[in-house]
Structure formats: C-alpha cells, structure tokens
N, C-alpha and C positions, 0 to 999 in steps of 0.2 A: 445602369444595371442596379437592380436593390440590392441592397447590403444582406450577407448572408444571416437567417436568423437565430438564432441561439436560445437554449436554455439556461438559467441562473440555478445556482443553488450557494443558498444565502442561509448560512446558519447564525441565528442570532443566540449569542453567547447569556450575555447578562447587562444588569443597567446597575448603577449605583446613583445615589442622591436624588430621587425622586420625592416628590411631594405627596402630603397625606392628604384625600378630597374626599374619599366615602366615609364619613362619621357615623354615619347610621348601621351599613351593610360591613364594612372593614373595606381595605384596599385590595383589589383585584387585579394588578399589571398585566397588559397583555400589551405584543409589538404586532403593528399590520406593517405589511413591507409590501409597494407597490411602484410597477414602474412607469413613468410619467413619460409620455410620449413629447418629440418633438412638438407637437401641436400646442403641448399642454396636459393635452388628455389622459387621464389615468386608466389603463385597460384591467391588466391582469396585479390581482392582489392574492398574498394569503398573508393568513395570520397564527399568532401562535396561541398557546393554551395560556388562561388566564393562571396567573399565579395564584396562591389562593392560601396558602400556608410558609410561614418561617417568615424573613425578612422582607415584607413585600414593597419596601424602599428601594429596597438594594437587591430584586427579583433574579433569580438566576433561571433561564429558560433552555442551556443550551438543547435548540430545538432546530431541525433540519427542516427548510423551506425551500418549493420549488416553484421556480415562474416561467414560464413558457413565451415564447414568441418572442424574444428580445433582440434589437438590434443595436452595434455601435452606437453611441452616440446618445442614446437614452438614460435620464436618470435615474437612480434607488432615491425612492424616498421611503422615510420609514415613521412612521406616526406610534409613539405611545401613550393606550388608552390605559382608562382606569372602569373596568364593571362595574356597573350597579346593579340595582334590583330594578331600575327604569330605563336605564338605557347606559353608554360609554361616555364618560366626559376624556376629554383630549388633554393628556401632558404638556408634551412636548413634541416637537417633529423634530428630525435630521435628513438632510441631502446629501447622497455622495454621485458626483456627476463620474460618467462613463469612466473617462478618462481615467480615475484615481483607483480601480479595480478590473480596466480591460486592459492588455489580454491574461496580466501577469498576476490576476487577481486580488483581492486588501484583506487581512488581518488586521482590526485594529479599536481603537477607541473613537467615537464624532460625540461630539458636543451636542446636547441636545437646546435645540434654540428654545427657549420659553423658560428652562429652568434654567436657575443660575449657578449651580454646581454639579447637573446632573452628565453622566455622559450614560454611549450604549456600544457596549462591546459587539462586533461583529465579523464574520468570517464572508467572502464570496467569491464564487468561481461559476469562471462562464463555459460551457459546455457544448462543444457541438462547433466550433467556429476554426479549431485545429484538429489534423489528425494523432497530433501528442499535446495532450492539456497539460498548461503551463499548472505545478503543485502549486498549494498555499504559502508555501514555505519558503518557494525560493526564491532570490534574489531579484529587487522589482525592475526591470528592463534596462538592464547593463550591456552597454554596446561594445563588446572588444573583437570580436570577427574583423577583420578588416584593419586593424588598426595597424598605424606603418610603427615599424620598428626603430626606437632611438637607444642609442647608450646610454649607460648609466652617467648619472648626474645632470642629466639634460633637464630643463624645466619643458614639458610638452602642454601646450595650451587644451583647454577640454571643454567640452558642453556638460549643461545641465540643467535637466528639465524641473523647474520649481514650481509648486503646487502649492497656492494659499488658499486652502479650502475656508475656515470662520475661526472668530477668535471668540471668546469666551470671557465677559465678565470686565469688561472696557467701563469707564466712568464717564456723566455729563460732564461734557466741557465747552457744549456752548449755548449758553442762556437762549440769544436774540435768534439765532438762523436752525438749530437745531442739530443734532451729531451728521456729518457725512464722514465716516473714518476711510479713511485707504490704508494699504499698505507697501512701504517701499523695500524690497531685496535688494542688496547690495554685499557685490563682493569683496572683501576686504584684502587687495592688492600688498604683497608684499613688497612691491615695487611703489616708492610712494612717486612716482613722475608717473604712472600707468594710468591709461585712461579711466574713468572712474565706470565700473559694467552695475548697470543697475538696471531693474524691473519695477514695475509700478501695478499695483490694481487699480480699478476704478471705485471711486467710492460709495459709498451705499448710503440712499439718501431717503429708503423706504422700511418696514418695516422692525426688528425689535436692532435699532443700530447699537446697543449697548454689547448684543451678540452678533453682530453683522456675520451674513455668509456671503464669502467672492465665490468660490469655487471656479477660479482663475489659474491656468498654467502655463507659462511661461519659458521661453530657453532665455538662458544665463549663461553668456559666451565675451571673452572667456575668462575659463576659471583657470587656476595653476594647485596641483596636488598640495596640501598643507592652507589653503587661505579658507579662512571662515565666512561663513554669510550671515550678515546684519540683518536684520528684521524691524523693522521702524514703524510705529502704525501712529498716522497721523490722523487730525482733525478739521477736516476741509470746510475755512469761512468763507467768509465774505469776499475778506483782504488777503486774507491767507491762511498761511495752515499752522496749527497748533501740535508740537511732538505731543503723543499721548505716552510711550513709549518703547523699549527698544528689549530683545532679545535675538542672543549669537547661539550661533549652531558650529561649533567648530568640525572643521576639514574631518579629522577623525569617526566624528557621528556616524557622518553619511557618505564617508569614501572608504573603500569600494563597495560596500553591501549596499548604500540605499539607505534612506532614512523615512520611517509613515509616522509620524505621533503629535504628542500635545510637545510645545516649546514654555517654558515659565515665561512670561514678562517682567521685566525688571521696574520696578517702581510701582506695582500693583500688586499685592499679596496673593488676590486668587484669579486674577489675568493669566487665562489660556491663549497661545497660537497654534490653532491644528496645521500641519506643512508637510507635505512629501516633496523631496527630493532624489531623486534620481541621477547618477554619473552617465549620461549619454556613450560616452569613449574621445578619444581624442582628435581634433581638429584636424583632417587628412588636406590634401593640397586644394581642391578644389575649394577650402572654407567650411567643408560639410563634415559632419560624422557620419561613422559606418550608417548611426540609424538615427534617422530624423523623423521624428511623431509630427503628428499635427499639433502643434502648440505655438502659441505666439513667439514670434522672435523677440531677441532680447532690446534694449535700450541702451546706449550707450552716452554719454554727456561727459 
C-alpha cells in the first residue's frame, strides 16, 4: 500500500554567515527548497525571493513555502543561491532527512555544507498525513501514553531516539588515507559496572569530510533520567581511529522536552555537532516503549 501523500510547508527563516560572490552586480541570496525523492530524483521545488537590500550575508527571508506530493521517507534539501546578472552561482546546500521533521515537525538551525560558518534558519510542517497536525512548537515525539507506573525514587530504564544529522567545521587529521570521521554516542552510566549503551555512525569517506553529513538516527537504550550523552567524533584510518573530539549534552538539555540544535565541540573553537534527541518513554515489560519509530536499534559493548 503507498504511503499516504502530504503537503510540506517549509518556511525559511533566515541564513547568517554567507559568502560575498557577486562583485560586479552586489549579493542577491535566495533559498530553493526541494524534495528529493527515494530514487534520487528531485521533483517538486520552490524558491524564495532573492534578497536584494540590507545585510545580504546575513539575509532574512522569513518567506512561506509550499511543496506538494510528499511522502514519509523523502528528503528537504535546501540549496543557497546567489543572483547574478548571468545566471545563480550555488552557496551552500543543507539536508534534513524525513525523519528529523516528520510527523512532529523541525524548528531550527542546519549547517550549511560548503561554507564554514554559515548556517539556515528553518520552520516545517507536514500537512495532510493527520486529522490533528502536530504545531511547530510542540514537544518533538515524547512517548508517555502507555508508560507503567513506578514510585518515587525508582530509577526506570528509558529509550531515546538520537539523531546525528552533520557536524560543522572538523579539522585534517589524516595526511596519507584521507578524513573518514564517524561519530560515537554514548551514554554516560551512573552506574560505573553498567553495560557501556552506545551508538555509532558510519563514517563518511565522500565528499566535503571537514563538514561531513550522517543524517543517522538511532535508539539509545537504555538511558536512566539525570545521565548525559557523550558525543565523540572520530577519524577512521587505516589502523585505527584518531579522537577528533568530544562534546556532552547533559540529561537536563533534552529531558523531558526533547533537544534540536548545534552541540559546541570541545577542542575546536568553531566545531559544530547538529543532534536531535528525543525521550522515547520508558522500557515497558516486553523491552519495547509505548512508541517505537523506525530507527536503528541501539549498540551495546
């Protein structure tokens, strides 16, 4: 049975840290937002009004966009151009796979791959796929229906759906083989005899690896209310793998609301890690939560 189809409506906010390319004409930003089909193929596109006066670095567009025909499972890619008097040369692109903005929608910041400090503010909600559309606002898919009842003071073991969408601004660290970074999530056990719950990306061994994009999600099982998750982005050799470095997201961040944003990395001054996190709800008898998304199961070692 096909997936039922939906409309998008994608309002793009604003972009800061873009690059100056038109010398002759001045800078003209504009964002095309289109969605990239399983295949590949890119169908239905719109774009927004080129910017054309005041900071057009730092272009503010908020401008309402709509795209038609879209199913689960399909990417937003979003490309920004620059007008000329000849034609549009290309910024930067960003990717946000299904996942990170269906059904609950995203608010938020994505890195833009090609520049090195740019990012692009965006809104989206998908239309037509419930008979009550989840708002922009609210809390990104937080599992508690269902959940058993424990007393006070109990530790209740939990899931949680981790999203390492790209990071931002990584350094060469390998001369002879070339960057393949991955990234390892790991939850940080208050219990130090606990089995060590960690996730892993695959590493990225093609195009701009200094901004690598995973757009990888993952369950992290389990977690315990109050433990932080590590963030590790490493650099996959030959022999082995090289820390490039580490950033914590403490329990607070992202419990109970959910957490969408940039993470700092510690040891590189303008090292971004874009992450959604998500609290599932807590581990019922069967081993499952109330709500189990399609995302990879966790790792345990």
């Amino acid at each position: 049975m096909a997936s039922p189809s939906n409309n998008l409506k994608v309002r793009v906010i604003r972009a800061e840290g873009l690059q100056h390319m038109n010398h002759f004409s001045g800078d003209h930003p504009y964002v095309a937002c289109a969605i990239k089909r399983a295949d590949g193929e890119v169908e239905t596109k719109a774009d927004t009004k080129p910017v054309t006066e005041g900071d057009t670095l730092n272009p503010t567009w908020d401008e309402m966009l709509e795209l038609e025909s879209w199913q689960p499972g399909e990417t937003l890619a979003f490309t920004v151009y620059d007008k000329g008097l000849l034609g549009s040369k290309t910024e930067g692109k960003a990717l946000l796979p299904s996942e990170f903005f269906y059904p609950n929608g995203f608010q938020g910041m994505l890195a833009i791959i090609g520049l090195p400090d740019a990012k692009l503010e965006v809104e989206i909600k998908a239309v037509g796929a419930q008979d009550e559309e989840p708002s922009l606002g609210q809390d990104p898919g937080l599992a508690t229906d269902g959940a058993p009842e424990v007393g006070e003071n109990v530790a209740v073991p939990q899931k949680l759906a981790v999203s390492i969408l790209q990071a931002h601004g990584l350094k060469h660290m390998n001369n002879f083989t070339g960057d393949n970074p991955y990234v390892v999530c790991e939850v940080k056990h208050h219990d130090p005899a606990a089995e060590t719950t960690r996730v892993e990306t695959k590493p990225v061994a093609e195009g701009d690896t200094l901004n690598p994009f995973w757009g990888e999600t993952h369950n992290l099982e389990p977690w315990f209310e109050g433990e932080s998750l590590e963030f590790t982005v490493h650099d996959k050799g030959l022999v082995d793998s090289k820390t490039e470095c580490k950033a914590v997201l403490p329990s607070e961040v992202f419990f109970p609301q959910g957490f969408s944003g940039f993470v700092a990395i510690s040891g590189q001054p303008h090292a971004l890690l874009h992450v959604i996190v998500r609290p599932l709800g807590p581990l019922v008898a069967s081993g499952e939560t109330a709500e189990n998304p399609d995302v990879d199961a966790s790792s345990k070692k």
